[in-house]
N, C-alpha and C positions, 0 to 999 in steps of 0.2 A: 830933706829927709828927717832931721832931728823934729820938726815944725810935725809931722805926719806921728812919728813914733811917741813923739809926748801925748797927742791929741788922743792918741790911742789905750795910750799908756791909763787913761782911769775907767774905772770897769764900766760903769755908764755908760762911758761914748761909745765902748766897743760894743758893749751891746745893741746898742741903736745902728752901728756897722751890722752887726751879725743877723737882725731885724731888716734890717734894706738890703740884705743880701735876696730875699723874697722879690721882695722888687719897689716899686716908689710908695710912700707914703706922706701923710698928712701930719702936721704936727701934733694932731690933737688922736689919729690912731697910733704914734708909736710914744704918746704918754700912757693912754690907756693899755696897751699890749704890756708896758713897761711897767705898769703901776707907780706913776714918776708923777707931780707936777707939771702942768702945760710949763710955767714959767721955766720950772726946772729942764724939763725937755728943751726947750729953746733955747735957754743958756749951753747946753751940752751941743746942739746942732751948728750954735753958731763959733762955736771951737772947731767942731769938723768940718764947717762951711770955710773958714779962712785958713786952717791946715791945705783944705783944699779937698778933702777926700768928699766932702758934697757938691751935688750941685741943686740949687733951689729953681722953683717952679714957679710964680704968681699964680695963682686959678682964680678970677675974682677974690674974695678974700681969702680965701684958703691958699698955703703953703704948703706945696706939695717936694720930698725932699728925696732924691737919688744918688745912688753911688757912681763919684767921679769914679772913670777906669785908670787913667793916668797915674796917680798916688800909688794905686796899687802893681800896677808895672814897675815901677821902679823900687815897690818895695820886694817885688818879687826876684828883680833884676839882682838886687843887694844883696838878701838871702843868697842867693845863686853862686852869689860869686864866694862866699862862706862855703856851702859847697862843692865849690870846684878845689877850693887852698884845702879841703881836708879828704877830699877825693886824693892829690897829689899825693899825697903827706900819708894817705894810708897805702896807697902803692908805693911810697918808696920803703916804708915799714916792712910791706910783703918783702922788694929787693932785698932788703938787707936781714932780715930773715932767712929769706932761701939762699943767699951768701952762705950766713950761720952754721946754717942745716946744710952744705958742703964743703965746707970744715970742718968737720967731723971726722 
């Protein structure tokens, strides 16, 4: 998880996440979309390549690059459970509210 939320963590890579969110692409159209350097795009792809949230293509010489679903499962799984502890935690707030309010 840490490995996933660093990769994430700089605005670059997430943006090339929010770009393949469309669907697979090439390295050399999500430099151009991105207005980034090929080099620079590749360096950033291959942070999310070994995070894991990509998966790479061969196509003859073009590299074509998709979003792993796996990374984000579990980061959704994460999330989730953040809101289930404050889903609790607001219904026990209501209980002890409506205690309050009859006591009165």
């Amino acid at each position: 998880m840490k490995s996933i939320l660093q990769a994430l963590a700089e605005p670059n890579r997430l943006l090339i996440v929010e770009l393949l969110r469309t669907g697979p692409m090439g390295v050399g159209e999500i430099a151009e979309r991105l207005s980034m350097s090929q080099p620079q795009t590749s360096k950033h792809l291959k942070v999310l390549s070994e995070a894991g949230l990509l998966q790479m293509e061969a196509n003859a010489n073009r590299r074509i690059y998709r979003l792993s679903a796996q990374p984000f499962q579990e980061l959704e799984a994460w999330a989730s459970s953040f809101r289930r502890d404050w889903e609790e935690r607001m219904d026990r707030l209501d209980d002890y509210l409506i205690r309050l309010q009859g006591s009165d």
